[in-house]
FIKOL-692797 format. One record per residue (C-alpha): x, y, z. Coordinates in nm, 3 decimals, padded with zeros to 5 digits. Layout:
! residues N
+---------+---------+---------+
!      px !      py !      pz !
+---------+---------+---------+
!       X !       Y !       Z !
...
+---------+---------+---------+
END
This chain:
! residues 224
+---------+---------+---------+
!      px !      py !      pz !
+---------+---------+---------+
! -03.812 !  07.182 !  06.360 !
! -03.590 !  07.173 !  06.636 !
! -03.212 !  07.246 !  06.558 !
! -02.969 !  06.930 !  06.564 !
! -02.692 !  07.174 !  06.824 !
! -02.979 !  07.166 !  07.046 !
! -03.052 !  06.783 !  07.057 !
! -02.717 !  06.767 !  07.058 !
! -02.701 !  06.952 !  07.392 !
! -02.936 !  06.732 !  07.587 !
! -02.771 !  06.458 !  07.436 !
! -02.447 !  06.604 !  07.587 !
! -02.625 !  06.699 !  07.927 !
! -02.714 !  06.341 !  07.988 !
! -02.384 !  06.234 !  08.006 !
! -02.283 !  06.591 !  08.216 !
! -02.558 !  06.602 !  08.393 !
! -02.409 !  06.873 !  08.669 !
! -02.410 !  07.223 !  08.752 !
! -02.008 !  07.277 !  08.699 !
! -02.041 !  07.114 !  08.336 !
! -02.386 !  07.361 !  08.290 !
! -02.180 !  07.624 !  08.398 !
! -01.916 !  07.586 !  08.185 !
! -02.108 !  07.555 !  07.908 !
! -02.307 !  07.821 !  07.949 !
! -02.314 !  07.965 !  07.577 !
! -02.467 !  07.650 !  07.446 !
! -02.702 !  07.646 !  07.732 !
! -02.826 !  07.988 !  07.602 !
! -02.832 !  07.877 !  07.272 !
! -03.036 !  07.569 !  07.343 !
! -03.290 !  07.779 !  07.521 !
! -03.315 !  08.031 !  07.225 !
! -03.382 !  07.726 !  07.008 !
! -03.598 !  07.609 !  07.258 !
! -03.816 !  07.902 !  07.247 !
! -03.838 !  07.967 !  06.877 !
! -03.904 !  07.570 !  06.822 !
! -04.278 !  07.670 !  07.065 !
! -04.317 !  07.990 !  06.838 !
! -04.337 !  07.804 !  06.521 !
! -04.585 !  07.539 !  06.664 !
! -04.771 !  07.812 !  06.820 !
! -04.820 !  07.956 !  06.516 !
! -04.971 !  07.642 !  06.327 !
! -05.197 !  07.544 !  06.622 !
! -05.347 !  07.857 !  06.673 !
! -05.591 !  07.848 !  06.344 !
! -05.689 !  07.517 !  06.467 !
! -05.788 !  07.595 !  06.812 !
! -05.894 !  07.980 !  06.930 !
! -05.857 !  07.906 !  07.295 !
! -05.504 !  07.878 !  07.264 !
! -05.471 !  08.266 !  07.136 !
! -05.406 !  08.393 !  07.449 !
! -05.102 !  08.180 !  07.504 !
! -04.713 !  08.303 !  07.500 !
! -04.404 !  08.151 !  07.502 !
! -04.337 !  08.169 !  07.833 !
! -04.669 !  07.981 !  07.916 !
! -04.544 !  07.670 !  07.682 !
! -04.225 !  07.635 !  07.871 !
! -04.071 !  07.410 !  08.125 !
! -03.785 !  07.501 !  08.337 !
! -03.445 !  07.264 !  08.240 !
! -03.360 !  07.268 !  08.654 !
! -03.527 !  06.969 !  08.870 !
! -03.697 !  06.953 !  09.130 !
! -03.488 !  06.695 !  09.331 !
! -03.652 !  06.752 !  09.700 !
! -03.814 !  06.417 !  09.700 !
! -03.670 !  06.267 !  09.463 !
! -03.324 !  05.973 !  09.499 !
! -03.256 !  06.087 !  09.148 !
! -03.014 !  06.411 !  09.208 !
! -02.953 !  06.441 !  08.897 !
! -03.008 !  06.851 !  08.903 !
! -03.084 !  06.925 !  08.511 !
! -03.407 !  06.787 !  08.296 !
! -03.264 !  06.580 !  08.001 !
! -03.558 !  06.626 !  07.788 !
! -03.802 !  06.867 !  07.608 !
! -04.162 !  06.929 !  07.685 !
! -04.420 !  07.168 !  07.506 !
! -04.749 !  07.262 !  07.669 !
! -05.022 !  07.400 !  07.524 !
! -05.301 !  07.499 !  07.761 !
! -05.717 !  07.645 !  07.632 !
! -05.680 !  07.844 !  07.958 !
! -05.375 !  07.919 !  08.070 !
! -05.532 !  08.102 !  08.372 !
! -05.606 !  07.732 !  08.500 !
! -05.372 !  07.514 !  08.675 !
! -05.576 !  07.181 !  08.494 !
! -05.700 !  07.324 !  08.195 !
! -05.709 !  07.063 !  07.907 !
! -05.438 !  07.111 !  07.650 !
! -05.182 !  06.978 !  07.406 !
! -04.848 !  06.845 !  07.546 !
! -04.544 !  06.810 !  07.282 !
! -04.180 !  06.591 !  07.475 !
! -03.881 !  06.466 !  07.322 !
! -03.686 !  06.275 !  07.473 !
! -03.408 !  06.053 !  07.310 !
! -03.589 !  05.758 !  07.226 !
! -03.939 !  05.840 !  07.413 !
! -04.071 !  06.101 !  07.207 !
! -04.437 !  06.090 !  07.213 !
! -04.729 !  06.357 !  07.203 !
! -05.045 !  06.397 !  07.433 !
! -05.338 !  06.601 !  07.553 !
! -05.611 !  06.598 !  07.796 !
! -05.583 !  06.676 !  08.177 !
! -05.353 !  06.477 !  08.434 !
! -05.461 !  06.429 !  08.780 !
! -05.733 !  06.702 !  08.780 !
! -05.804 !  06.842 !  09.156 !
! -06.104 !  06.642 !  09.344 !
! -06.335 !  06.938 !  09.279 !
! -06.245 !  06.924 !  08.917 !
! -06.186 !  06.536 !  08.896 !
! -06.620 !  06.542 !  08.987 !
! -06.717 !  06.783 !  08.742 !
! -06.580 !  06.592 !  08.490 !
! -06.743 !  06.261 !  08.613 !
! -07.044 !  06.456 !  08.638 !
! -07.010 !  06.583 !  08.224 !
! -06.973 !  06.197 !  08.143 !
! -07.229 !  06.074 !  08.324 !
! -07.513 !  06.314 !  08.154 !
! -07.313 !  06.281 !  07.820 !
! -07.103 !  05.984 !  07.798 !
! -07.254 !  05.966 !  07.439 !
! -07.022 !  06.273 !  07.340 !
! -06.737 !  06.141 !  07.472 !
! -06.779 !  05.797 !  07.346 !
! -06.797 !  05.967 !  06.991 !
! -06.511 !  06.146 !  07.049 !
! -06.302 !  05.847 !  07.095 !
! -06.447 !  05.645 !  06.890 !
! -06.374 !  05.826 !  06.596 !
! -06.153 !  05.714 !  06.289 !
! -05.906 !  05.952 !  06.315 !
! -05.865 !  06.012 !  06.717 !
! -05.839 !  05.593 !  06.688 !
! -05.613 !  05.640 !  06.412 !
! -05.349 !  05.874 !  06.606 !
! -05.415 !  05.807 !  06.942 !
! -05.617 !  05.472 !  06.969 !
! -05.781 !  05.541 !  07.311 !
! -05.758 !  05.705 !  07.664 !
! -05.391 !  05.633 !  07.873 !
! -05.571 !  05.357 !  08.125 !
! -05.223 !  05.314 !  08.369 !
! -05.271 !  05.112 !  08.669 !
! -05.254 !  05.461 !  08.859 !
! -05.479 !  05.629 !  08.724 !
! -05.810 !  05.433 !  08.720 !
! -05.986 !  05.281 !  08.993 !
! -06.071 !  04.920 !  09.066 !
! -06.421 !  05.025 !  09.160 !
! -06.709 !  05.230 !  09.094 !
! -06.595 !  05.626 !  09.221 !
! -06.852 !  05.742 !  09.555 !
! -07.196 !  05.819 !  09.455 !
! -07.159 !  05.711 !  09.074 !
! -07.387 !  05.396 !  08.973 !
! -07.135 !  05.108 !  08.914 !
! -07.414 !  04.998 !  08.620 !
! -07.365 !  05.335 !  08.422 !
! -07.292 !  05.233 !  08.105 !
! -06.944 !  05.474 !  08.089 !
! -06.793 !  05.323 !  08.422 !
! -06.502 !  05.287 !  08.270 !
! -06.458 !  05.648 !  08.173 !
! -06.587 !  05.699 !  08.513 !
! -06.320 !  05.508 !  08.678 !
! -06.082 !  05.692 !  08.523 !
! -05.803 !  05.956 !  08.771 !
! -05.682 !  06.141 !  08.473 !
! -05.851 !  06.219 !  08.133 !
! -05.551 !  06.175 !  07.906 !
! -05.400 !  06.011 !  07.553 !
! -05.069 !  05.971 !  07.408 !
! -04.918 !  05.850 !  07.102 !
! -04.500 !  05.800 !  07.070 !
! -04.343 !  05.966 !  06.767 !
! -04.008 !  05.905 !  06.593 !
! -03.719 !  06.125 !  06.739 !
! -03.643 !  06.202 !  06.365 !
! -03.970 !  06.384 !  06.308 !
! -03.792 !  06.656 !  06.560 !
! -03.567 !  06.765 !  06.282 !
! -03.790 !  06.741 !  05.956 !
! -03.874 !  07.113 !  05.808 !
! -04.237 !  07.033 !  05.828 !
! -04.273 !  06.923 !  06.201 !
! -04.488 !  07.204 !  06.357 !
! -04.774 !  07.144 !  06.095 !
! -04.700 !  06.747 !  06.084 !
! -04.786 !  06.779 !  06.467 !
! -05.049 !  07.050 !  06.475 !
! -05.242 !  06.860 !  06.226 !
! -05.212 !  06.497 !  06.505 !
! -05.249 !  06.720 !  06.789 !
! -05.570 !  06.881 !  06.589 !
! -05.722 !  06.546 !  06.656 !
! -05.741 !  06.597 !  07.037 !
! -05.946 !  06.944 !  07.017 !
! -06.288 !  06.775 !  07.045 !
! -06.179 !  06.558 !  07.374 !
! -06.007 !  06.882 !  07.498 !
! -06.311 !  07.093 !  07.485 !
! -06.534 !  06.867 !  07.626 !
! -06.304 !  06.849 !  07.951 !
! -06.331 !  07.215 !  07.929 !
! -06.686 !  07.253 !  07.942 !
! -06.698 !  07.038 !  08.228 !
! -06.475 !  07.263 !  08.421 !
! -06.635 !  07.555 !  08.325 !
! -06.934 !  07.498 !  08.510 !
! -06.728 !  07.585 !  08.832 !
! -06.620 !  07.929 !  08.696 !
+---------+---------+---------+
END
């Protein structure tokens, strides 16, 4: 569970969102990230048994830093207002497949799979699903991935109106084909945060992802 002082902060933060308030309250800040960091140990911990690739992984590779990048963006706003977890099977990879855990005050949700994979990588994967769609399809068709996550995130940016170059626009997984970004997502209640049992409640949803994660994996892995 997370601790209600550190909601509490990023509830605060949203309303402060500037460096002299950050500065000022500094202690909390460190608290928060203390919190922060002990909240990934504990779901570490229970997802670990449930998938091996993830052994490798720290802390510090689950993190995400609270300062924005506001380069490009109108929004100056120069502090993150929410919470992410991410969970990588290769942490060596910039688009490995993995588990991603975000609260955010009324849009908490959890997720896995790989977002916007490279072109190199985006074509091994279309290349896995065209020689085994079948897996795939099994994968997310099953009761329980249906049950927790439904089906693959199909935005209007990230799948194409046509058949991708050199794939047949008959295969019978086009629309897995079509697909940018090999993701799902399911929203949770912000409450969940805060009950005792959160890390396993999670692990045990995010658990449900492993099979769709690993075959994304094996279809990178041909490059290594």
């Amino acid at each position: 569970m997370i601790s209600k002082e550190a909601l509490q902060f990023l509830a605060d933060l949203i309303a402060n969102n500037n460096t002299e308030w950050m500065h000022e309250n500094k202690k909390r800040y460190e608290s928060y990230k203390k919190d922060y960091h002990n909240f990934i140990t504990s779901i570490l911990t229970e997802m670990k048994p449930f998938d091996k690739s993830l052994e490798p992984l720290e802390v510090k590779n689950c993190t995400f830093r609270i300062n924005r990048d506001i380069r490009f963006s109108k929004d100056k706003s120069p502090y993150k207002t929410n919470m992410g977890v991410w969970m990588s099977q290769n942490k060596n990879r910039k688009n490995s497949p993995g588990y991603y855990i975000h609260y955010e005050k009324g849009n908490c949700f959890i997720a896995g799979g790989v977002w916007c994979p490279e072109p190199n990588e985006l074509k091994l994967i279309r290349k896995e699903i065209e020689f085994f769609h079948d897996d795939l399809e099994a994968i997310v068709s099953n009761k329980n991935f249906k049950k927790e996550f439904n089906e693959l995130d199909r935005s209007e940016n990230t799948v194409l109106k046509k058949a991708p170059k050199d794939f047949d626009p008959n295969h019978p997984a086009i629309e897995f084909l079509k697909l940018k970004s090999f993701t799902t997502s399911s929203k949770i209640d912000d409450k969940l945060f805060t009950d005792k049992n959160f890390s396993k409640i999670i692990a045990q949803q995010l658990f449900t992802l492993k099979p769709m994660n690993d075959f994304l994996s094996r279809a990178l892995e041909t490059e290594e």
